[in-house]
C-alpha positions in Angstrom: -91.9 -57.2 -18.6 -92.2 -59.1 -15.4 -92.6 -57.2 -12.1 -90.3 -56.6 -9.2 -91.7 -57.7 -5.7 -91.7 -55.2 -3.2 -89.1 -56.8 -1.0 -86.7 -60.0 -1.6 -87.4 -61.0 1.7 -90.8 -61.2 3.9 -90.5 -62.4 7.6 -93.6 -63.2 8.9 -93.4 -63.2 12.9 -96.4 -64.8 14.9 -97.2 -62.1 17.7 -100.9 -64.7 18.4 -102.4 -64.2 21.6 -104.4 -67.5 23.4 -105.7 -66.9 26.5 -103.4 -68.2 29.3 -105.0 -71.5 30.3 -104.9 -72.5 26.5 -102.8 -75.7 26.5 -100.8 -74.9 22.7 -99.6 -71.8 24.6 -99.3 -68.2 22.0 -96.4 -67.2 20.5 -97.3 -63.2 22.7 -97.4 -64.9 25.8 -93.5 -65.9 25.0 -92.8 -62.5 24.2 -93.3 -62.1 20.5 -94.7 -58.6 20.4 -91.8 -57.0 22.0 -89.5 -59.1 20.1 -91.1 -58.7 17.0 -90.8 -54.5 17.5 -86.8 -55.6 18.3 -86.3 -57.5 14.8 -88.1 -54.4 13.1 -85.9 -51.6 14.6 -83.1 -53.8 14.5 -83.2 -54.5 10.9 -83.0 -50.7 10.0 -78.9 -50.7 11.3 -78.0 -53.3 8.3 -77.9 -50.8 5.3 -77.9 -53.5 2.5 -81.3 -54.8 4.6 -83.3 -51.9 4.6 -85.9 -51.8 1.7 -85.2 -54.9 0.7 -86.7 -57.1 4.0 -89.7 -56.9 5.5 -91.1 -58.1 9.0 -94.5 -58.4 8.9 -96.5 -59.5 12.9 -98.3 -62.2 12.1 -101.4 -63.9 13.2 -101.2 -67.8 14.6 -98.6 -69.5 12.0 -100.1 -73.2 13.7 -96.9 -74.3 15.7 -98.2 -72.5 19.2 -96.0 -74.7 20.6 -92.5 -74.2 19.5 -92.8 -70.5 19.5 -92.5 -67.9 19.1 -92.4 -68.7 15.7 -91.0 -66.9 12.4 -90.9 -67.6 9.0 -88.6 -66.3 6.6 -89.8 -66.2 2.5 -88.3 -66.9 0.6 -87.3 -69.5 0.9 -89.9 -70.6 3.6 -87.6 -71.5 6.3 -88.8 -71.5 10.0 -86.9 -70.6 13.6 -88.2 -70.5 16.6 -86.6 -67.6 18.9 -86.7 -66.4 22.7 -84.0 -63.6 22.5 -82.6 -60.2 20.9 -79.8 -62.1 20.4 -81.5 -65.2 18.6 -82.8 -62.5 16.2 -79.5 -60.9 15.6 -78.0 -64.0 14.9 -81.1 -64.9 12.2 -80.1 -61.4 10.9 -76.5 -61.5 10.6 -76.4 -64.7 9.7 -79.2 -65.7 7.0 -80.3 -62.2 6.0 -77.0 -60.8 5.6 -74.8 -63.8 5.4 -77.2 -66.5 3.6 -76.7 -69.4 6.2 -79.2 -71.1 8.0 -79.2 -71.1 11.6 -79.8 -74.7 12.4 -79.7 -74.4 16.2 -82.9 -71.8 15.9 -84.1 -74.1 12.8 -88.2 -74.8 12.9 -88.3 -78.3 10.9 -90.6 -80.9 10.7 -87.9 -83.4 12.0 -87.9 -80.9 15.4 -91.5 -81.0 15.5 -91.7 -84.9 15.2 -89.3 -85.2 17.9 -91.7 -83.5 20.3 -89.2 -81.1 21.7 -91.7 -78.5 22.2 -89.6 -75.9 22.0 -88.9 -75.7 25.6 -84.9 -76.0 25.2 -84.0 -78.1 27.9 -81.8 -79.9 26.1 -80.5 -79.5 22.3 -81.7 -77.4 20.3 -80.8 -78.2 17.1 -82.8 -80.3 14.6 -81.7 -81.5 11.1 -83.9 -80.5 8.2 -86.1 -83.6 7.2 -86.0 -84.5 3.8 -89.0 -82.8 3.1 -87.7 -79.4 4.8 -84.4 -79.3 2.2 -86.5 -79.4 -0.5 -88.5 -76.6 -0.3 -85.5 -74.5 0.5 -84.0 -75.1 -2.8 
């Protein structure tokens, strides 16, 4: 008889702290630790959630400078977040409803294109090749 994870879901939330001069930046010093706590408490008012998902803090997940940074497992898919209401909409809508968000989406086509993360501009990115594969 094969055993039953845990949880379905693990989210893995990078709470790193760099010190401030550190040129990749930390996912803390962009507020991860508060809004890690957020995504936590937040997750316990979505009944068909609760024992199944888990957020987990997260040391230094390697993309400092996108963040803060999550990833969600599986199916391994990656957002970057600066809001309560980024994380509610990466709740309602891929926990809950099963649909990536792709203006939050991590991906190594967003990387490439050196956004940064700082969201000056658009901040969606198309899943490379690569990316839609490993979500399958």
């Amino acid at each position: 008889m094969e055993e039953q994870p845990l949880y379905d879901v693990r989210i893995f939330c990078c709470v790193n702290s760099r010190d401030a001069d550190h040129p990749r930046g930390s996912c803390s010093r962009q507020g991860a630790i508060d809004l890690h706590g957020y995504l936590a408490a937040r997750l316990q008012h979505w009944p068909e959630l609760v024992g199944r998902v888990r957020v987990n803090a997260s040391g230094c997940l390697n993309r400092c400078e996108w963040g803060p940074v999550l990833v969600i497992h599986p199916p391994g898919v990656w957002y970057r977040y600066r809001t309560q209401a980024d994380l509610d909409e990466i709740i309602q809508s891929h926990l809950a409803g099963g649909a990536v968000v792709q203006r939050l989406l991590l991906s190594a086509a967003t990387a490439a294109s050196g956004d940064k993360g700082r969201r000056s501009g658009s901040r969606t990115g198309a899943m490379s090749q690569r990316g839609r594969s490993r979500q399958r």
